[in-house]
N, C-alpha and C positions, 0 to 999 in steps of 0.2 A: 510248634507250640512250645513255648519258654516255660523251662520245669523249673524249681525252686527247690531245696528242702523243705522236708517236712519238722519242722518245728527241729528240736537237735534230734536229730537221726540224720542219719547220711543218707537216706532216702528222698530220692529226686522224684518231685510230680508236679503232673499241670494241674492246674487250681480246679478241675472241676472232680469231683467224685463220684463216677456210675455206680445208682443202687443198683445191686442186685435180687431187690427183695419181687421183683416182679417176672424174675426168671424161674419158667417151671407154676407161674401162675397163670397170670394172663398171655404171657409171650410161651411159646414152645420150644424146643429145644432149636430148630430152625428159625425162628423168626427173633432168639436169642441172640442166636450168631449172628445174621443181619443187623441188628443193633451195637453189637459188639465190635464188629468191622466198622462200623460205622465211626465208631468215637476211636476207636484207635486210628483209625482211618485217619481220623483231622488230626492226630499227634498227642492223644489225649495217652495217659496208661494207668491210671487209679480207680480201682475198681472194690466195690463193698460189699460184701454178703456176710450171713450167718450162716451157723449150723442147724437151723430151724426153718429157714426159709424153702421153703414154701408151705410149711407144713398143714396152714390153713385151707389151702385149696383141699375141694372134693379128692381121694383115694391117695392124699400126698401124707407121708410122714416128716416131710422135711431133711433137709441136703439134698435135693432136688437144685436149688440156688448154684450152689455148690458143684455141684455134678457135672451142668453146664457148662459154666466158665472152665472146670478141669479140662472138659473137653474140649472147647473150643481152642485153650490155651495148646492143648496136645495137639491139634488138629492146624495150628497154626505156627506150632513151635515158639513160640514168644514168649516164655515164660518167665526169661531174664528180663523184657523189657515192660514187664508185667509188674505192678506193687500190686499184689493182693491186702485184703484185710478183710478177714471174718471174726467170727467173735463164739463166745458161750456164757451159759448160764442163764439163758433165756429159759421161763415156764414155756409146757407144751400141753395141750388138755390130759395128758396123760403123765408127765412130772413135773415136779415143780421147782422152784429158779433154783440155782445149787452152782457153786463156784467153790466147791471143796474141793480139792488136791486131787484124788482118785477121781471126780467126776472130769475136771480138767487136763489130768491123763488123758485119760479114755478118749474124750470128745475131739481133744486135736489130733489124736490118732486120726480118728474116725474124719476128720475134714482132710488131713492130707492124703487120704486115701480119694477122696471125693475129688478133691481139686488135681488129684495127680503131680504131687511135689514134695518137694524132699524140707521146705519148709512155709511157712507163714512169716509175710511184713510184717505185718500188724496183727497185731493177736488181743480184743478185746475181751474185758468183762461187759458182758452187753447187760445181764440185770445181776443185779447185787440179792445173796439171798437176806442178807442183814446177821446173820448166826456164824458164817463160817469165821474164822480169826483172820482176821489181817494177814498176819502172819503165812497163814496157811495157805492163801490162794495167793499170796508173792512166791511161793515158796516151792507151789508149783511151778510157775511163770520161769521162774528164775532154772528151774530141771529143764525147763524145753527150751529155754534160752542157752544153755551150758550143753546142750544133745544139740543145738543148731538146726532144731526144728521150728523156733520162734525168730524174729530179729528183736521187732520191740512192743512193748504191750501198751493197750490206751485201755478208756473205760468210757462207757458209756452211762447207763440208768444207775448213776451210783449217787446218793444221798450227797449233800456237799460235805458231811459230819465225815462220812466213813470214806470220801476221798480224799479232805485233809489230812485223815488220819493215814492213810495208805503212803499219800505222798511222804509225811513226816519220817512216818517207820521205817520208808526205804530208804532215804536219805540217812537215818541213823545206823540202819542196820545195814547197809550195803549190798539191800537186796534192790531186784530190779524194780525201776519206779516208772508210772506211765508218763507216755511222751507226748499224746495226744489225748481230746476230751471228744464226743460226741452230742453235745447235748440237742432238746429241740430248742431249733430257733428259727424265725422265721418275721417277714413284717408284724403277721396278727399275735406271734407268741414271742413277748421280748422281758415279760418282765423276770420270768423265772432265772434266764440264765442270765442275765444282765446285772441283777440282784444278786444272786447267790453262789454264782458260777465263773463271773467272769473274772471277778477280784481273784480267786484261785487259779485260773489261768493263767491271770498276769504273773502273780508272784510265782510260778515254778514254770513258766515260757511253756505252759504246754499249745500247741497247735490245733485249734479249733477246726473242727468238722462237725456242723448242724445237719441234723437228721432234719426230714420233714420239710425241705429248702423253701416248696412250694405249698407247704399247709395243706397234704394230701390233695393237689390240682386247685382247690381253692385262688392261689394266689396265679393263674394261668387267667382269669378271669373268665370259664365256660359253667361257671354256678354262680348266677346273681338274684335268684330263686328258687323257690321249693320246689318247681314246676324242675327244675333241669337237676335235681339229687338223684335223677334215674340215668343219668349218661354215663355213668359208668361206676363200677360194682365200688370204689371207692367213696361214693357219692354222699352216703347217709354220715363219711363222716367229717364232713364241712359243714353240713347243718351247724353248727355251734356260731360258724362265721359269719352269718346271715344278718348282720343287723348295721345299727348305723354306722360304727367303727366299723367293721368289713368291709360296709359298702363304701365309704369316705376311703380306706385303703385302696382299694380296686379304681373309684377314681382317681386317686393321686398315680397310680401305676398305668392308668388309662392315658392320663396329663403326659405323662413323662415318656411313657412307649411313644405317643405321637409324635413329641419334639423328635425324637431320635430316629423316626422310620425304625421301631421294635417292637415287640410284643411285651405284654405284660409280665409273661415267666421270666423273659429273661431280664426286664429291669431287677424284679425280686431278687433274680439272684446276683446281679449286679449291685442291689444293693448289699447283700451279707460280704460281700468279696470287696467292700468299700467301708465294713466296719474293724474294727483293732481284733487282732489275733487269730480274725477269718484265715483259716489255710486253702479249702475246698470246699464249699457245699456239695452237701450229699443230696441226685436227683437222679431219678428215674425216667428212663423213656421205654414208649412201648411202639413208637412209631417213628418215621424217619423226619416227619413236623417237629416232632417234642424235640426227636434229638438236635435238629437246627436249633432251636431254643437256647438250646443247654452250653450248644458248642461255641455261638457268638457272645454268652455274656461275659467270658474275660476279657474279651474286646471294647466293649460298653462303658465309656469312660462317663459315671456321671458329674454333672455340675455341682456347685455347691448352693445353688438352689433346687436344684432336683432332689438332694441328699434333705434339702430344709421339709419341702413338701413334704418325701414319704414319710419322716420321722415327723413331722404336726399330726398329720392321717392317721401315725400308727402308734402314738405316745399314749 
């Protein structure tokens, strides 16, 4: 598999991004690894998690995600051929979002101890608390980057206000500035980052990485009704997609999987990987199906009428 940089970092990856927000939830610690061999199997090595994940699952606190990968990484020795990237400042039912200096200490302590390494690729702000100063959470960024426990930092759930502002102050101040964006994006959700997001990407080359690739399995085409929101614990929250736009999308992804002998997930993300500044969609597999999906769409070359339909469907 052809690795690329990631946006300016010297970090080499292949265009797909393994969530790991389903390790330690629905997959177990073995059926992890089985997924995990899997995608690095086909040449793949960019892998996603947070320090909260899994924490929603029954009796889990979350770094469970986390835990995983460290292990499997141990257990496989790969670690070098490995780009990790986790994140913090995510709320948890029990605190809530915080991206201050001493909370961002702490917590990347607490993931390198988890993933079993001496540093972090990528090191997000995954939710913005909106109080902390600029300043102060570069400021952290910038001590764990100078300890070589970080390489480089992106941001996720950050306001467009308080990313240009982030971007700006590093640049003036010569503190570290992020490399990468996260935002959601996906066929059914484009106007958010496409609007507000992506002009800021262009202007400081950060590298896109869309969470939500497949609109919560939505965009897989196995929910075309309220009758099928029960196939999996995911399920109630596609409801939103159920209407005539959804369904004119999933047809046009219907249209286009069939020219191609494809499936629907992977046109989806064949298409984000066909639009400007895309570096990786971020996707999830829990099964050695999905992960076929995920692994043929950098392969997926679509036309320029294929690109015309899903964008009428999804406008």
């Amino acid at each position: 598999m052809e690795k690329t940089a990631l946006g300016k970092t010297d970090l080499r990856i292949a265009p797909i991004n393994l969530g790991g927000n389903v390790f330690g939830w629905t997959l177990n610690e073995q059926q992890s690894f089985g997924i995990l061999d899997g995608f690095a199997g086909a040449g793949f090595n960019f892998i996603d998690t947070a320090d909260t994940y899994s924490h929603w699952a029954e009796g889990n606190k979350g770094g469970e995600s986390e835990t995983i990968i460290g292990n499997w990484m141990q257990a496989r020795g790969n670690r070098d051929r490995i780009v990790v990237a986790t994140k913090v400042g995510s709320a948890t039912s029990n605190l809530p979002k915080n991206v201050s200096k001493e909370h961002i200490l702490k917590t990347a302590e607490e993931s390198l101890k988890r993933l079993k390494t001496d540093y972090i690729d990528l090191y997000y702000t995954h939710f913005d608390d909106e109080v902390t100063p600029l300043e102060e959470t570069l400021g952290a960024y910038q001590q764990l980057i100078e300890q070589g426990k970080v390489r480089y930092i992106a941001a996720s759930n950050v306001s467009p206000a308080r990313l240009t502002g982030s971007l700006e102050l590093a640049e003036k101040e010569g503190l570290p500035i992020y490399k990468a964006l996260q935002p959601h994006y996906n066929l059914v959700e484009r106007e958010g980052y496409e609007r507000d997001y992506a002009p800021v990407a262009e202007k400081y080359g950060l590298a896109v990485l869309p969470y939500w690739s497949l609109a919560s399995g939505f965009l897989t085409g196995k929910y075309r009704s309220e009758s099928d929101l029960g196939k999996s614990p995911r399920g109630q929250g596609v409801k939103q997609y159920l209407n005539d736009r959804g369904l004119a999308v999933l047809g046009a992804l219907d249209q286009v999987a069939s020219g191609h002998g494809s499936s629907p997930a992977t046109v989806a993300l064949a298409w984000l990987l066909h639009q400007p500044l895309i570096a990786a969609p971020i996707v999830s597999a829990t099964s050695d199906t999905q992960l076929q999906t995920l692994i043929e769409a950098p392969g997926l070359k679509l036309t320029a009428e294929d690109l015309e339909l899903l964008n009428q469907a999804s406008a």
